[in-house]
Each structure stands twice: as structure tokens, then as C-alpha cells.
DRENDOTI-922803 format. One record per residue (C-alpha): residue in one letter; x, y, z. Coordinates in steps of 0.05 Angstrom, whole numbers, plus 5000, padded with zeros to 4 digits. Each point is the difference from the previous one (the first is absolute). Layout:
residu/u/v/w
a/X/Y/Z
...
END
This chain:
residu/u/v/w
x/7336/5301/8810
x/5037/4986/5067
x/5028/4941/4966
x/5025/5039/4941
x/5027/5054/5042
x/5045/4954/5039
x/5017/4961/4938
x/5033/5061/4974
x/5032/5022/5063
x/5034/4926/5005
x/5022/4999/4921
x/5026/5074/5015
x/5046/4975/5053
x/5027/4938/4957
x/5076/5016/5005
x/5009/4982/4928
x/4945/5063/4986
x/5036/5049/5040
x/5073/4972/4965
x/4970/5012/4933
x/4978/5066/5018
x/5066/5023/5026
x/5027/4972/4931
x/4952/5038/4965
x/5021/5063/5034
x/5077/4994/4991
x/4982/4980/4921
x/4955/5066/4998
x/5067/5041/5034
x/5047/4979/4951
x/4955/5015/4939
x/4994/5066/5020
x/5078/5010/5009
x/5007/4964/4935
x/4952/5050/4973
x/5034/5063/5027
x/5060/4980/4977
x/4990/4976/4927
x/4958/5070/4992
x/5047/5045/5028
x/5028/5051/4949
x/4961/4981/4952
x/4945/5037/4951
x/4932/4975/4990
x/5030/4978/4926
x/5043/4952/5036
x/4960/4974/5052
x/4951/4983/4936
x/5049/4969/4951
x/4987/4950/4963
x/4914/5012/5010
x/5030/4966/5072
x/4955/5020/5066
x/5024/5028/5056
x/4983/5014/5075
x/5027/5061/5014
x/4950/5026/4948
x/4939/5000/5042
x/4958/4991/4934
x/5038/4940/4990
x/4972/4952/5054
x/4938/4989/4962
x/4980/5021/4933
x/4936/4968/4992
x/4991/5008/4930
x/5064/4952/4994
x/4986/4960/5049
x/5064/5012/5034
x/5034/5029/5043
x/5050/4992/5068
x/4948/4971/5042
x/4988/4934/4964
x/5080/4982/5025
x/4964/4996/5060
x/4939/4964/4976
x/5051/4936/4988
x/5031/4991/5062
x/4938/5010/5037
x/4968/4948/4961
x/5054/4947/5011
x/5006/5020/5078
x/4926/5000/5011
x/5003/4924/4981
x/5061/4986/5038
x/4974/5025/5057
x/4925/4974/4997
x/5033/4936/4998
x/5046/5006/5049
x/4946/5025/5051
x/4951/4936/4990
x/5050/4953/4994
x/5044/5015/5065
x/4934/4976/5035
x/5011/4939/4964
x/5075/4992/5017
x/4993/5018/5068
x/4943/4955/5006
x/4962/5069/5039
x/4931/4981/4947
x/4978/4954/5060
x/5004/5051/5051
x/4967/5056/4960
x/4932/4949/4987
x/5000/4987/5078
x/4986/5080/5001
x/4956/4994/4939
x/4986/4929/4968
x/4945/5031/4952
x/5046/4985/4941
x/4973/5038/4948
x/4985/5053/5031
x/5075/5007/5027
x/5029/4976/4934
x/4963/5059/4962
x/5015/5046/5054
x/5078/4996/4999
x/4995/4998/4919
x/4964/5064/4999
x/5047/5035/5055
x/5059/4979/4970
x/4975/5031/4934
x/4977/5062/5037
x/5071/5008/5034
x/5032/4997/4940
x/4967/5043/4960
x/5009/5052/5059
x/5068/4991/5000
x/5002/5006/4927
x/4969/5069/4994
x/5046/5023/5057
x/5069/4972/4962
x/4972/5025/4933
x/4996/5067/5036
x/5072/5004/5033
x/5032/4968/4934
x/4978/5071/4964
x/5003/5034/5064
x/5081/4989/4990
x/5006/5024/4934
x/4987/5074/5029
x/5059/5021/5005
x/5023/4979/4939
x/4938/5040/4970
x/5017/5065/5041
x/5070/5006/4991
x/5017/4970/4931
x/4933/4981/4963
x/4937/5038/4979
x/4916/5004/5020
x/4982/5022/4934
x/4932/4970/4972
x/4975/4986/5065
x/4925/5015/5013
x/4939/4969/5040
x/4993/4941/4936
x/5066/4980/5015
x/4992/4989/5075
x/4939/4963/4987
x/5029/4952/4956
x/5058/4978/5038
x/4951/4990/5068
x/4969/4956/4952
x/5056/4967/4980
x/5027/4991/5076
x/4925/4971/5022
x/4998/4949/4943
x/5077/4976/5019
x/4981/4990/5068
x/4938/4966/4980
x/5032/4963/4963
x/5052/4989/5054
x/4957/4982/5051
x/4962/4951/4944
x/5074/4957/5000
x/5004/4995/5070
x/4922/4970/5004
x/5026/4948/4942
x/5064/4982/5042
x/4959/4984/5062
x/4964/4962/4961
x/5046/4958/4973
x/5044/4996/5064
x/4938/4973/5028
x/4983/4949/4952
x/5080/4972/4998
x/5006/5019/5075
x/5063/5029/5001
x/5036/5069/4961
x/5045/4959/4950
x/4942/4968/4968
x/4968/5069/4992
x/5059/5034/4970
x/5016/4937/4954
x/4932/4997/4971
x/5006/5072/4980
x/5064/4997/4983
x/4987/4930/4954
x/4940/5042/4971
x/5030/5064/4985
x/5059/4982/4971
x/4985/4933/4962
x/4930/4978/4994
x/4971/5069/4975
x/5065/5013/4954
x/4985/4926/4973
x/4928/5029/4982
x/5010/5059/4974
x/5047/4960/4941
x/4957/4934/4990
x/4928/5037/5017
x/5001/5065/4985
x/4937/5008/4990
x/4984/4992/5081
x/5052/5060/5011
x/4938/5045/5022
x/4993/4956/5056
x/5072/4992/5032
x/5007/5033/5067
x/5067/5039/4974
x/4948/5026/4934
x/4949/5027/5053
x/5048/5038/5049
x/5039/5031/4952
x/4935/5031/4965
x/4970/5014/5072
x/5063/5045/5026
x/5005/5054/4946
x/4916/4987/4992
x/5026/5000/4927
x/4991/4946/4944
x/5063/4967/5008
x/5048/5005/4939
x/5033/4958/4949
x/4952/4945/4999
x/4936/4981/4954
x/4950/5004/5041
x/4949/5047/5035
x/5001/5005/5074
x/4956/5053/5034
x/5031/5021/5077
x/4922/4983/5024
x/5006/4937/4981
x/5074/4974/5020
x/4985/5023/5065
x/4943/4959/5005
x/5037/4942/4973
x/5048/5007/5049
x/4948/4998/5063
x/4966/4949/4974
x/5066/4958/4993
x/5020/5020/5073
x/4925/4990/5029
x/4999/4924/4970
x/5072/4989/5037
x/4976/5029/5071
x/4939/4947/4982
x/5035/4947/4993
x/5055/5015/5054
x/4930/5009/5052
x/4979/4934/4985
x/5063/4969/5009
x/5014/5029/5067
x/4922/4988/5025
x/5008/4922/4980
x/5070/4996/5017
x/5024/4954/5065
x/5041/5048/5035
x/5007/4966/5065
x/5060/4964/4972
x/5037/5060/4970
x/5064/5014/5029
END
């Protein structure tokens, strides 16, 4: 537990975590002034045009019999900067050739290996809830001055908790995956590449040549796991239960592997 706690103290204090943060936080003020403007003078007919969503509707940043709402804006971005920055954190050890120092403090490889995975996923799905939480925090004013709180009730606030937990899980899942990877390729690019490469080509080249294995892609599996919804427009069945497992069991087999490699690994010669 000591290990873990200091493992997430030193991945909190990464520059490159604290830099995406302060991103995070100037992207969350400018939505909101985007928001007040764009509702301002407006009825509830126009903010709704269209069957189009709204934040400065409170009822608008999750409807979960939709499936929608503001809050999954977030849910992207904090997907995509969970990896970047999981990788970033293991594989500046790498770069900086620091990996040889940290085993002097604790060469029981494994059991260091697991604990930075787990307190890098534990740090950002902390950070997660707390964005999630400002990002609608700075829609207020637009909801106060030129929006509405109509339909709002306990369900509603249940729901989009849920929603913000299963983001940040989700989150927090990425960065675990990126450390993983960064540790396997020793260094950030080959992290970000693999995802990138897998992502963007390889599961796009399934999906048209094998769609029959589209249940099991990792972009299938998040996108049912967010809304907790069976995803849309495809042909197959999907329960929430069951993606999420899928995805855990994909990101448990890569911390695997990445353990072994750094427990067999000669390190002594890293620079």
C-alpha cells in the first residue's frame, strides 16, 4: 500500500499531468463562455432546434433514456488524454533513463510494475470525476441566466453520477493500457502509435473485411460502455455488462504481458 501510495503521488507530480490538467481547465472555461453565449436570448424552442441538445438546459447533460447528453463531450477528450498521459508518465522513466534508479529503491519488479499501473489508473480516474464535475460546473451560468432546470428530479442526478463514474472508469482503464504499452515499447511514441495504428486503421480494416468480430473491437465496447446503452446502428447485441468486461479483460492481458517484459527485461543497459 506504501508503494501504491507513493506511486500515485510521483505520477501526480509528472509535469505533463499537471499541463494536461491546466488544459483541461482552460477547455472546461471556454465551453462554458461558449455556452453562455450561444444561449443567450434565446427560448427553450431555440436552444432545442433541430431535436439538438443543449447545456444550458440542465436536463440536457444527460438524458439517459437517449443515451445522450453534454457530458459524453467530455467522455472523448478524457479518453484520448488519459492515454496520452499514461504513456507519457511510464515512458519519461524510460527516456530519462530514471527506471534504474527507481529498482535500486525497489527492484521487486512486479510488484513495482503493477503498482505504478494501478496508481496511474487510480489518478486518472480521480482526475476524471473532478474535470467531469467542473466541465458542467461551467455551464451554470448559462443555466441560471439564459437556460432552464425543468425535468430535473433525484433519477436524473443519479444517472448522470453514473455516467461521470463509468467515464472516469473508463478513463482511468486508458491510462492502465498506455502504461502498459509504454512499458512494453519503452518509450511514449510507441504507446501512442500503437493506439493510434489500432484505432484508426487496423479496427476500421475489421469492421469492413470481418464484421462479424465487430462485438469484439475495443471502439464497439466503449462506445456501448459510456451511455451503458446497446450501441446503435449496428447488427449486433452488446449488453453494457459485458463490453465492460471485454474491455478489462483486454487491458488486464496487456498489464500481463507488459509485467513480464519488464521482470525479464535487462535494464542495466537502458539509457
Amino acid at each position: 500500500m506504501n508503494l501504491l501510495v507513493v506511486e500515485m503521488r510521483r505520477a501526480s507530480n509528472r509535469r505533463v499531468v499537471r499541463v494536461m490538467i491546466l488544459l483541461a481547465l482552460i477547455a472546461c472555461g471556454f465551453a462554458g463562455v461558449i455556452a453562455f453565449t450561444s444561449s443567450s436570448g434565446k427560448t427553450l424552442t431555440q436552444l432545442h432546434a433541430r431535436d439538438s441538445i443543449h447545456p444550458a438546459v440542465l436536463a440536457d447533460w444527460w438524458h439517459a433514456t437517449r443515451a445522450d447528453g453534454t457530458v459524453l463531450i467530455a467522455s472523448f477528450f478524457l479518453l484520448l488524454g488519459g492515454m496520452f498521459t499514461g504513456a507519457a508518465v511510464a515512458g519519461s522513466e524510460w527516456r530519462a533513463g530514471t527506471i534504474t534508479t527507481v529498482l535500486t529503491w525497489e527492484p521487486r519488479r512486479v510488484r513495482l510494475n503493477v503498482a505504478r499501473t494501478i496508481a496511474c489508473g487510480i489518478v486518472a480516474t480521480a482526475v476524471a470525476v473532478a474535470l467531469q464535475v467542473i466541465f458542467l460546473a461551467c455551464f451554470l451560468p448559462a443555466v441560471v441566466a439564459n437556460g432552464s432546470t425543468a425535468g430535473v428530479d433525484a433519477d436524473f442526478w443519479l444517472a448522470l453520477a453514473t455516467v461521470i463514474v463509468r467515464t472516469a472508469l473508463l478513463t482511468g482503464i486508458a491510462a492502465m493500457l498506455a502504461v502498459a504499452l509504454a512499458t512494453l515499447g519503452r518509450n511514449t511514441a510507441f504507446a501512442l502509435a500503437a493506439v493510434f495504428a489500432w484505432f484508426a486503421v487496423i479496427e476500421n480494416l475489421i469492421r469492413n473485411l470481418k464484421p462479424g468480430l465487430s462485438p469484439y473491437l475495443w471502439g464497439e465496447n466503449i462506445g456501448t460502455v459510456v451511455p451503458w446503452h446497446q450501441l446503435k446502428g449496428v447488427e449486433f447485441t452488446r449488453s453494457p455488462v459485458v463490453a465492460l468486461g471485454t474491455i478489462a479483460l483486454y487491458t488486464t492481458v496487456f498489464v500481463v504481458l507488459a509485467t513480464v517484459a519488464f521482470a525479464r527485461r535487462d535494464i542495466a543497459g537502458t539509457s
